[in-house]
C-alpha positions in Angstrom: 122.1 144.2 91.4 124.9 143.3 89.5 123.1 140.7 86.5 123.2 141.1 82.9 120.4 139.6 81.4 119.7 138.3 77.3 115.9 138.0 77.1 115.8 136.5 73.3 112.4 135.2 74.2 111.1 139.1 75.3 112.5 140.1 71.6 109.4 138.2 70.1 106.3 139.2 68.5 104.0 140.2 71.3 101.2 136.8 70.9 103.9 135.2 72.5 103.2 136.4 76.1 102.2 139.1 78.2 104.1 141.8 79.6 103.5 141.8 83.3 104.2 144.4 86.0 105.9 143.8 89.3 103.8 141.7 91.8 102.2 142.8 95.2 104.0 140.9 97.5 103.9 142.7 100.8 107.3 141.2 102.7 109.2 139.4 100.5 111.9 136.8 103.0 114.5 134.8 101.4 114.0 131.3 102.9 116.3 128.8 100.9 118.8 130.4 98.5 120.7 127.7 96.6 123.6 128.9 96.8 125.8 126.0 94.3 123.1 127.0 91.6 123.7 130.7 91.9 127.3 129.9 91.5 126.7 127.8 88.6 124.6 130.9 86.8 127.6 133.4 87.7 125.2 135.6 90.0 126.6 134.6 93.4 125.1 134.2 96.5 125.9 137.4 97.9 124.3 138.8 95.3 120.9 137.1 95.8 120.6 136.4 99.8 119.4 139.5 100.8 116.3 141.9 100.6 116.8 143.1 97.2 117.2 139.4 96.0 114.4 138.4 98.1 112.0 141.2 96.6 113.9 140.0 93.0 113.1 136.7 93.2 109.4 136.5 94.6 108.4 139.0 91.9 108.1 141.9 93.9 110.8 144.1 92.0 112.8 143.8 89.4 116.3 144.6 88.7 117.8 146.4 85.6 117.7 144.0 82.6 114.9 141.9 83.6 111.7 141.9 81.2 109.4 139.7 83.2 106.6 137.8 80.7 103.8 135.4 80.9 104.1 133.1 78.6 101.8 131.7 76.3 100.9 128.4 75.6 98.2 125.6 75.1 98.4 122.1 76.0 95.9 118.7 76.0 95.0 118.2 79.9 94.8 114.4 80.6 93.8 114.2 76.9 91.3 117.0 76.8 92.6 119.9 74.5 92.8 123.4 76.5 93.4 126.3 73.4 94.8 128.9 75.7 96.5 127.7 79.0 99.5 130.1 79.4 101.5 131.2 82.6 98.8 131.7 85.2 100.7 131.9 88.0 104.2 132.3 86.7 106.8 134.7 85.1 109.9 134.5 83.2 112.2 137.5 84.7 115.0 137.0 82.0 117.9 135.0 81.0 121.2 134.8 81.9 123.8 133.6 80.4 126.5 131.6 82.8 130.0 131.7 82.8 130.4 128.8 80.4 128.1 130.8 78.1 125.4 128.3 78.7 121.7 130.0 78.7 119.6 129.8 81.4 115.5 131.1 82.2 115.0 132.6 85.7 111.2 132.0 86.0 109.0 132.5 89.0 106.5 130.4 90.2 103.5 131.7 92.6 104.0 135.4 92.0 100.4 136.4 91.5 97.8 137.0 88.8 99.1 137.3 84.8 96.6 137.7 81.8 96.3 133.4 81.4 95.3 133.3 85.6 91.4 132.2 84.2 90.3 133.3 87.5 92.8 131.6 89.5 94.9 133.6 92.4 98.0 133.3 90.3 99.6 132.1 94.0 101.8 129.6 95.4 102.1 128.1 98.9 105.2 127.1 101.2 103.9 123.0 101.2 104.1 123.0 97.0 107.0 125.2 96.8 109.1 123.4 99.0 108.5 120.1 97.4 109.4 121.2 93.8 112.7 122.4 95.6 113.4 119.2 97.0 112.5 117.1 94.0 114.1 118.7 91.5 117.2 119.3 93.4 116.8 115.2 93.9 116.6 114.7 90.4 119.6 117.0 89.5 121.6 115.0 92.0 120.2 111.8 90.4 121.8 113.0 87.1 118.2 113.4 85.3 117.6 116.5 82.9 115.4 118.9 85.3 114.6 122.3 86.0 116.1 123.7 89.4 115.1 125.7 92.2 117.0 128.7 92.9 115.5 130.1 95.7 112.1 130.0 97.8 110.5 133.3 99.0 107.8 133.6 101.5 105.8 136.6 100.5 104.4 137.7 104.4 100.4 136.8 103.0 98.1 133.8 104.2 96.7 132.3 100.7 94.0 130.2 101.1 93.6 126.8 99.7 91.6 124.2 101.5 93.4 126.2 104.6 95.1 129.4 105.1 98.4 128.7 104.1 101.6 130.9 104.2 102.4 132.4 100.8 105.7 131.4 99.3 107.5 131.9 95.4 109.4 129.1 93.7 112.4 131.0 91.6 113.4 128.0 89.0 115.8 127.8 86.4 115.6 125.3 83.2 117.2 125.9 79.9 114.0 127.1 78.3 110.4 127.0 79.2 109.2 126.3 75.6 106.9 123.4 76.1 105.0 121.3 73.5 101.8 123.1 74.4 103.4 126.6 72.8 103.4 125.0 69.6 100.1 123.9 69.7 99.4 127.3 70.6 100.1 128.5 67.5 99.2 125.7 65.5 95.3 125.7 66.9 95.4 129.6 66.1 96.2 129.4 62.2 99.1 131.8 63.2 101.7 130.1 61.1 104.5 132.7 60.8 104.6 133.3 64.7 104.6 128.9 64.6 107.3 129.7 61.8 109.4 131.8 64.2 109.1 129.6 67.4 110.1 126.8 65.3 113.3 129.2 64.2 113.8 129.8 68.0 113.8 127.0 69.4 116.0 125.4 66.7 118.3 128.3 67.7 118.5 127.8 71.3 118.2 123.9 71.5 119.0 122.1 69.0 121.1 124.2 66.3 122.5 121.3 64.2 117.9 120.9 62.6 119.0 124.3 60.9 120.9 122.7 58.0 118.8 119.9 57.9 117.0 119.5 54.9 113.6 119.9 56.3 114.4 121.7 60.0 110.8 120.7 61.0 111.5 117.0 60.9 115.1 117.3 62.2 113.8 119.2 65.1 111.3 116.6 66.0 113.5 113.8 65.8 116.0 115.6 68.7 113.1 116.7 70.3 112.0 112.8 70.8 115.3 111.5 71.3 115.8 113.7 74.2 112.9 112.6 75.5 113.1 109.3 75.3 116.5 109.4 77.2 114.6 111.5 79.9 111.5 109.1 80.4 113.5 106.3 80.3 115.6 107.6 83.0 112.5 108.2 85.2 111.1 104.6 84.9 115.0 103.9 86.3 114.3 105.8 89.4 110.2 104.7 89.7 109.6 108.6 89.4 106.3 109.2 88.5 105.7 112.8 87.0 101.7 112.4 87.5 100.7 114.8 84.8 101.9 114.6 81.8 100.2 117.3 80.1 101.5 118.6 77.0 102.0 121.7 79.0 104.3 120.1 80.7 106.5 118.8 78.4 109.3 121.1 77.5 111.3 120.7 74.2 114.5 121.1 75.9 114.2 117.2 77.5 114.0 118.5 80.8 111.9 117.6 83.7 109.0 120.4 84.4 106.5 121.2 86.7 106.8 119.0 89.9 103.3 118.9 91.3 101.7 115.7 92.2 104.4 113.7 91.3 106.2 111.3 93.0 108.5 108.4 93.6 107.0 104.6 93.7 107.7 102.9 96.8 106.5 99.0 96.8 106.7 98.2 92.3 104.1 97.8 91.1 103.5 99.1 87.1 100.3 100.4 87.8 101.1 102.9 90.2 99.6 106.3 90.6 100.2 109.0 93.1 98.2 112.2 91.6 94.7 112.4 93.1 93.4 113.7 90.4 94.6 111.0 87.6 91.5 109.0 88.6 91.5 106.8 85.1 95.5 106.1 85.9 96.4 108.0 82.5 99.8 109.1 83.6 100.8 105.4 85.6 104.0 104.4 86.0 104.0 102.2 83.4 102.2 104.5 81.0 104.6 107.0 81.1 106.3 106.0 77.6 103.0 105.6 75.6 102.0 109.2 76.8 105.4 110.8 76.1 104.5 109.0 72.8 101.3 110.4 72.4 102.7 113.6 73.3 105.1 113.5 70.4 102.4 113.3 67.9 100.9 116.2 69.3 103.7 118.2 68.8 104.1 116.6 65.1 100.6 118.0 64.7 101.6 121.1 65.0 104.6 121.6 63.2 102.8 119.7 60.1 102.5 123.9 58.4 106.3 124.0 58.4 107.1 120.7 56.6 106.8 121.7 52.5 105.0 119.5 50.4 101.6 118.3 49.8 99.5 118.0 53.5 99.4 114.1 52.7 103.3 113.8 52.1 103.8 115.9 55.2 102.3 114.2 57.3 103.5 111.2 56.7 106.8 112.2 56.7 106.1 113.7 60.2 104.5 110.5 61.0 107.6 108.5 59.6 109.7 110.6 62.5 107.3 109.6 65.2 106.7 106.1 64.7 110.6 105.5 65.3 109.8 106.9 68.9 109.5 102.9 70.8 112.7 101.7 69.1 114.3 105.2 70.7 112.9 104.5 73.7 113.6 101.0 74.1 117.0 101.1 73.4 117.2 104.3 76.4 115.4 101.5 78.6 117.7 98.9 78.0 120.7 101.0 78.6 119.0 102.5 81.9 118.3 99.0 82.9 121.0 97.3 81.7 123.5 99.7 83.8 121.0 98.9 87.0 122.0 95.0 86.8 125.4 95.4 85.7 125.5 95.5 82.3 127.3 98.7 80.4 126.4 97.6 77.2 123.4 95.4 77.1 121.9 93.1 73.7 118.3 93.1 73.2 117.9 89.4 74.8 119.2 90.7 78.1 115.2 92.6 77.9 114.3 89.7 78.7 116.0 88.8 81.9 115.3 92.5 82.6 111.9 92.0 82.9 112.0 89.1 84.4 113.4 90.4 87.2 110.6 93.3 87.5 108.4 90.5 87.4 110.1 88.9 90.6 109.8 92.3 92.4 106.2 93.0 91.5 105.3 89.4 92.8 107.2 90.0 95.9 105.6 93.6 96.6 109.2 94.3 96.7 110.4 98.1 97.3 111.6 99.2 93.8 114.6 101.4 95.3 115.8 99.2 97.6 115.5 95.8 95.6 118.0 96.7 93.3 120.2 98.9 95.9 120.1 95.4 97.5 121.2 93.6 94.2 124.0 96.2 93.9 125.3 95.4 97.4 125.0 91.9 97.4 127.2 91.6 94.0 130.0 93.9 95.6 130.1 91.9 99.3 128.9 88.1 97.9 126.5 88.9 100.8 122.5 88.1 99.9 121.0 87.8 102.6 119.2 91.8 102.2 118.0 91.1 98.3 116.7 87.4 99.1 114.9 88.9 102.3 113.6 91.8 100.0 112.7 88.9 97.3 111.4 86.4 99.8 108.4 86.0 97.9 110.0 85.6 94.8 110.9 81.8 94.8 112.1 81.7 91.7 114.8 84.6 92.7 117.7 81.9 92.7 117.3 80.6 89.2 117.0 84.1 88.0 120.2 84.8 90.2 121.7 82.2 88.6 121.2 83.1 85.0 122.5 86.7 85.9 125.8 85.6 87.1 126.5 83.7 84.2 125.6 86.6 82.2 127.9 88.8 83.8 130.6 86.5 84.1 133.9 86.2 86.3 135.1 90.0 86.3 132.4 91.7 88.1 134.1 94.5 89.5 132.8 96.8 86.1 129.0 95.7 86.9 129.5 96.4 90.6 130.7 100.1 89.6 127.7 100.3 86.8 125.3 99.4 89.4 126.6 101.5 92.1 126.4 104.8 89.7 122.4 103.0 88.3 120.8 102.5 92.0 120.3 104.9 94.2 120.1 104.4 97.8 118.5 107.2 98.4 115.4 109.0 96.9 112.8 111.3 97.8 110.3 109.0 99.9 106.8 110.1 100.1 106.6 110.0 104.0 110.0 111.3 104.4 109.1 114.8 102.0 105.7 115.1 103.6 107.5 115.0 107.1 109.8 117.9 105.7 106.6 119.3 104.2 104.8 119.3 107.4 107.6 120.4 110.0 108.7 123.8 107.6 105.1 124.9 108.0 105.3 124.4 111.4 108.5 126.5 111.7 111.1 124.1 111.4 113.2 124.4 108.6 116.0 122.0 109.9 113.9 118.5 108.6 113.7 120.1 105.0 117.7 120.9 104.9 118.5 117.1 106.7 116.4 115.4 104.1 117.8 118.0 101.2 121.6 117.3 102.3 120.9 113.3 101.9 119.4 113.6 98.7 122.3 115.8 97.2 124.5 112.4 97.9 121.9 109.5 96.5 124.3 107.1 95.0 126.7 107.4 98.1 126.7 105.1 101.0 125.9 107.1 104.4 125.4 104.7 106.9 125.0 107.6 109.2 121.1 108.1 107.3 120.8 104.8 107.1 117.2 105.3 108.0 116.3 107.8 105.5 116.7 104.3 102.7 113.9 102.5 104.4 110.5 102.9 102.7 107.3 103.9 104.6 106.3 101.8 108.0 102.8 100.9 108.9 100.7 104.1 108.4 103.6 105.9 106.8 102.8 105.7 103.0 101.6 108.3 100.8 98.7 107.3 98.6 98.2 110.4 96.7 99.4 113.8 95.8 98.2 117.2 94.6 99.4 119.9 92.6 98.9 122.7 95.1 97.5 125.1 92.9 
């Protein structure tokens, strides 16, 4: 197959993964290539939508180049601390570097057991795999930092979960898979030169400029933040809700990783929680920020070997690098929000009618998406008869109305295009994925694709899907999700 591969991450010292052999995967079939996204990496589709890419991209074989791994890694499970965690059901083939010389990870999902499997199958399923295709690609289209599928792969096995399931591969591609947990890897271990040369590496690949800083450490933790503080606050402007928040699953990079029970809040409410097994509500909505917070310090934690100095001077100045994390993330906030009422460049007291706002919807039970694609429709036609229907048991709606329109003042055509590019009218309903979910194991394909071509279009009016906007009817909604593992 005609791919050149640069694996910089297989040219490091061995406690960094395991080498792993091709997979048994008895009849590897290419179900959804993404074609745009093969493109965008320089491999082309033809390249990839056939046996060979099939057998490629589920694990089965490996082309020249590759140097498949199973990365290692620890991480804090809702809060508990797991020392060695790793890829258990996952490989990174290689990377590849795309025509604009950007670097890229090909990484498998679901391709069988690896050395960090602790038991498990090391196995994925069509349901889970299918999802993670559909969100991410969603989130992508939404304009939000993510990892993105490449291709799905059944394998021609039954895995059994709670059911016997048909086996499938996720093939993903993010700009690294270095996650806050490989630090803490190190860090747990004592194994300071190996934390020494991640640290080097990730600097490297990410975020070059911390290499002339005068401590690289601190540098690299402050970019680290700020990226993610851009990325949560972009979530809470979507009501996506990642559901575990592991440090695991936190990459470095600022991406979105690992889609499992995640999901997308229908009626707003702050306290919202999808994940079935988040039974204490750690990873709510409206915890989100604290816990990307939290996750920070972990990650401070770690690097505290590579800041010079006295222990007690380092760590504060570590600390001094974390504790500007809620000023980062409010002012992310504000602009996300700002930008979903109208404002480009929002002043702190416009928080205030921000909120206020969030506190009409919440009383009303109103449908996050839709409240504020209402808003954004109402402002461009001076029609309100859809937001104060959506609001109807918001009474105080028109005095908040009121305020607003002052606010933005007699030229609204620049909020109408702020709000139109902020508030989507489509996302990834619950009941509408599980529908998709549910028809593709049942053959059908066709519901998955609809649903995937309206979601690759969220910001656009299509009157045509006009019922693809509407949340869940009576005994529609999804109360919880799973991770499928």
């Amino acid at each position: 197959m005609p791919l050149t591969f640069h694996n910089t991450y297989a040219r490091l010292p061995d406690q960094f993964f395991s080498h792993q052999p091709a997979a048994d995967i008895p009849a590897p079939v290419m179900l959804k290539l993404n074609q745009a996204l093969a493109d965008r990496l320089g491999i082309g589709a033809a390249t990839l939508d056939n046996a060979n890419g099939a057998a490629f991209l589920s694990g089965a074989a490996f082309p020249e180049g590759a140097e498949p791994v199973a990365m290692a890694y620890a991480g804090h499970q809702f809060g508990n601390f797991v020392p060695q965690l790793g890829d258990g059901r996952a490989l990174l083939l290689g990377e590849v570097l795309a025509p604009d010389g950007t670097r890229f990870d090909i990484h498998l999902k679901g391709s069988g057991r690896t050395q960090f499997s602790r038991g498990g199958d090391g196995k994925a399923v069509l349901g889970p795999v299918l999802r993670e295709y559909l969100i991410g690609e969603a989130m992508a289209a939404l304009g939000i930092p993510t990892t993105r599928a490449l291709a799905a792969v059944l394998t021609g096995e039954t895995v059994w979960r709670e059911e016997p399931e048909p086996g499938a591969v996720l093939a993903r591609v993010a700009a690294s898979h270095i996650r806050v947990g490989t630090f803490q890897f190190f860090y747990v271990r004592q194994d300071f030169e190996a934390l020494r040369r991640l640290l080097d590496y990730a600097i490297e690949r990410h975020y070059p400029q911390a290499a002339s800083a005068d401590v690289p450490a601190l540098a690299f933790l402050g970019a680290v933040m700020a990226r993610q503080a851009a990325l949560v606050a972009r979530w809470m402007g979507v009501g996506f809700i990642h559901g575990v928040m592991n440090t695991d699953n936190m990459a470095i990079s600022g991406e979105t990783i690992d889609y499992g029970p995640c999901a997308f809040m229908d009626i707003y409410d702050p306290g919202t929680v999808y994940s079935s097994i988040d039974q204490m509500g750690r990873y709510a909505y409206a915890n989100q920020p604290r816990i990307a917070h939290w996750n920070l310090a972990q990650l401070a934690q770690s690097l505290l070997p590579l800041v010079p100095g006295e222990p007690e001077a380092a760590a504060n100045a570590l600390q001094g690098v974390v504790d500007g994390f809620p000023a980062l993330y409010d002012g992310e906030w504000l602009a996300v929000f700002g930008r979903k009422i109208g404002l480009a460049a929002p002043a702190p007291e416009d928080q205030a009618m921000i909120e206020d706002l969030l506190a009409l919807m919440a009383d009303a039970k109103a449908d996050f998406t839709l409240a504020f694609r209402h808003l954004t429709r109402a402002l461009a036609t001076d029609n309100w008869q859809d937001i104060e229907a959506t609001l109807a048991a918001a009474p105080d709606f028109a005095d908040w109305r009121h305020r607003w329109l002052a606010r933005l003042g007699a030229d609204r055509a620049l909020a109408v295009k702020a709000m139109v590019g902020a508030n989507p009218a489509f996302i990834p309903r619950n009941h509408r994925v599980e529908a998709a979910l549910q028809a593709a194991r049942n053959g059908d394909l066709s519901v998955f694709e609809h649903l995937l071509a309206i979601l690759s279009r969220p910001y656009a009016e299509q009157p045509e899907n006009a019922a693809f906007e509407a949340p869940p009817g009576p005994g529609e909604a999804v109360q919880a999700t799973f991770c499928g593992t």
